[in-house]
C-alpha positions as CSV (number, residue, x, y, z in Angstrom):
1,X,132.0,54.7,104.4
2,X,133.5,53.5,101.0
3,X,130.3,53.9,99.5
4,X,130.4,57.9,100.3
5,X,134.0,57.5,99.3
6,X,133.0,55.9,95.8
7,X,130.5,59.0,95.7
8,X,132.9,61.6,96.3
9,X,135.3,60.0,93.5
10,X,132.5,60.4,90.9
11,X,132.3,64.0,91.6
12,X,136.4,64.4,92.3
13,X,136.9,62.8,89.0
14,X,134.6,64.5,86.6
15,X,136.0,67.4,88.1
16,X,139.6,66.5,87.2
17,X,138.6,65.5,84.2
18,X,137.4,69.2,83.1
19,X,140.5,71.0,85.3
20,X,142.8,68.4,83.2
21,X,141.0,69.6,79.8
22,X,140.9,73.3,80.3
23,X,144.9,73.2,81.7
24,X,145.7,71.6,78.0
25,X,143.6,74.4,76.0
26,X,144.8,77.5,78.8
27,X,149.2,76.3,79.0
28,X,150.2,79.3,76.5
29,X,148.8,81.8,79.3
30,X,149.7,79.9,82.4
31,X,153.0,80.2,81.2
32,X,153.1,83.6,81.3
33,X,153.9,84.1,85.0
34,X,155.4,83.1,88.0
35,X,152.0,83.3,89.3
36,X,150.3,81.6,86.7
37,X,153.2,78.7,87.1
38,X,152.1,78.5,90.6
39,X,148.4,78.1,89.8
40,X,149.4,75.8,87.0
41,X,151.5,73.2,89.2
42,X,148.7,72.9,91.4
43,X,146.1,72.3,88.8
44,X,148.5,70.1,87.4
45,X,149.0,68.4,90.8
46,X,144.9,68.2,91.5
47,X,145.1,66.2,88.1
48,X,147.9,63.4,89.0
49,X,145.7,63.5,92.5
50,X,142.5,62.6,90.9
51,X,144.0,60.4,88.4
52,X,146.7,58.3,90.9
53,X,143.5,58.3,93.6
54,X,141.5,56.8,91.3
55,X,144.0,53.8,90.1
56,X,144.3,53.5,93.5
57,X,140.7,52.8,94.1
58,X,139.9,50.5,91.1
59,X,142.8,48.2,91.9
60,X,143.1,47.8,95.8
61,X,140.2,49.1,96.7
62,X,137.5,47.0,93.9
63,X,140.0,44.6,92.7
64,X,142.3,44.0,95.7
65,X,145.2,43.8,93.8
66,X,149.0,44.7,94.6
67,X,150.1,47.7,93.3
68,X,153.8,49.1,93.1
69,X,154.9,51.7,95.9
70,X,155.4,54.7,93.9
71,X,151.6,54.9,93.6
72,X,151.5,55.6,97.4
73,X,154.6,58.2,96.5
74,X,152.5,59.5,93.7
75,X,149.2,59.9,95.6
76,X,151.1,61.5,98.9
77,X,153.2,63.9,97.1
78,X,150.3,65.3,95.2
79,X,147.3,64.7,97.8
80,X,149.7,67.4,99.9
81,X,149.4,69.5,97.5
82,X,146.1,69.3,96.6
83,X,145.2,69.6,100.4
84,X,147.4,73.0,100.5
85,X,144.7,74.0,97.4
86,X,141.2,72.8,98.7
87,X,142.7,75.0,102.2
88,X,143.6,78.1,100.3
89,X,140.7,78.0,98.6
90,X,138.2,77.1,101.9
91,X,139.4,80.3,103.3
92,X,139.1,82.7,100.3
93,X,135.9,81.3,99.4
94,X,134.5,81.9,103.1
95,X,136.0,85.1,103.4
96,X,134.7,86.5,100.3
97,X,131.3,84.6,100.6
98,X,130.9,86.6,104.3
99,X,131.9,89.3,102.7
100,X,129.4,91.1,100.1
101,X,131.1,94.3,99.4
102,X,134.5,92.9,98.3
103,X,132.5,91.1,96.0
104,X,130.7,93.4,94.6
105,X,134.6,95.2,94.4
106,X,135.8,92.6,92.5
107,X,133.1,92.4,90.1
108,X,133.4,96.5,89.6
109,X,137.2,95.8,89.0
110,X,136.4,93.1,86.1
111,X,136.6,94.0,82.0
112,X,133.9,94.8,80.4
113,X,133.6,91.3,78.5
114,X,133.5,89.6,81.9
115,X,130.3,90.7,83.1
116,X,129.3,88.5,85.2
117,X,126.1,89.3,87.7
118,X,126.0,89.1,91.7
119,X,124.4,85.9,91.8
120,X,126.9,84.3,89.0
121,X,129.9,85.3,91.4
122,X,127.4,83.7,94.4
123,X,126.8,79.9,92.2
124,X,130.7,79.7,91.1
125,X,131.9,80.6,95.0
126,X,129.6,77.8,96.4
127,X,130.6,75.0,93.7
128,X,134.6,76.0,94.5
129,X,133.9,75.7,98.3
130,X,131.9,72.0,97.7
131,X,134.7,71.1,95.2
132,X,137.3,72.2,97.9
133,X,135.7,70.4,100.4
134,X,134.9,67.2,98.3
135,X,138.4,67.4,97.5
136,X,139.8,67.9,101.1
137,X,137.5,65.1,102.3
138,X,138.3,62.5,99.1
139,X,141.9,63.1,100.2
140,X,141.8,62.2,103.7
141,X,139.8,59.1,102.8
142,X,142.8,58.3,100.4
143,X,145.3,58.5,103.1
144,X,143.0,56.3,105.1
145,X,142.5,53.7,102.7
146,X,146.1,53.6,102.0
147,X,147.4,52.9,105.8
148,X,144.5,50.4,106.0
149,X,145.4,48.5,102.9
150,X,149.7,49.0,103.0
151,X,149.8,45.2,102.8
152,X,149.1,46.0,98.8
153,X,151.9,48.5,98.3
154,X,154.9,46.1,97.2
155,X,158.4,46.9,95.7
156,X,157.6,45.1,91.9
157,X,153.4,43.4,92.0
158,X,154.5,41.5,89.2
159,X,157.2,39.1,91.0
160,X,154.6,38.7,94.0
161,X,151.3,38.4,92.0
């Protein structure tokens, strides 16, 4: 089971990686809108996820070290979050996947310089339900991991090490 788990956080992180990259280059038009803000705090949130997770995992997890509480905090906080996300984006993706003709609505609706064809809309629908799913599943493995291994979550690891 941590094997899969260690698989998962390949994918989750390189994944991060890029959302985390693209957020720094695309902040002038997130802030444009409340809606934007909301899509940017959860990008932002998926980010400290995937980053926290994965400090998480190198040092309990591979290096069974202890680790201060407010990684847990960290991780919790922004795993619910990211779990509201990979949801939202489950059901959109399903319903517009099962759903040709709004998809063929939506692409009639787009600019001229964002022609994109049937299948393109298709390939980026199925890689943001995996990712969602990935993501969903990575974060329930987290939560796991964490109750199992709460004997590595102290107040200050450097006056118990």
């Amino acid at each position: 089971m941590l094997i899969f788990y260690r698989i998962i956080s390949i994918f989750i992180n390189a994944v991060g990686l890029m959302l985390a990259i693209s957020l720094v280059f695309s902040l002038p038009m997130l802030l444009t809108s409340p809606l934007n803000l909301l899509s940017a705090f959860m990008i932002i949130c998926i980010v400290l996820y995937t980053w926290f997770s994965s400090k998480f995992s190198r040092n309990v997890l591979q290096l069974q070290k202890q680790v201060n509480q407010t990684l847990r905090d960290w991780i919790r906080v922004n795993g619910i979050v990211a779990i509201v996300y990979s949801s939202l984006v489950i059901l959109c993706v399903t319903f517009l996947l099962f759903n040709p003709q709004l998809t063929a609505e939506l692409q009639k609706n787009l600019p001229e310089n964002f022609a994109v064809q049937e299948g393109d809309f298709k390939t980026l629908f199925v890689f943001m339900l995996a990712y969602a799913s990935l993501l969903l599943v990575h974060i329930l493995f987290t939560f796991f991991y964490m109750k199992k291994n709460r004997q590595f979550f102290v107040e200050n690891p450097a006056e118990k090490s």
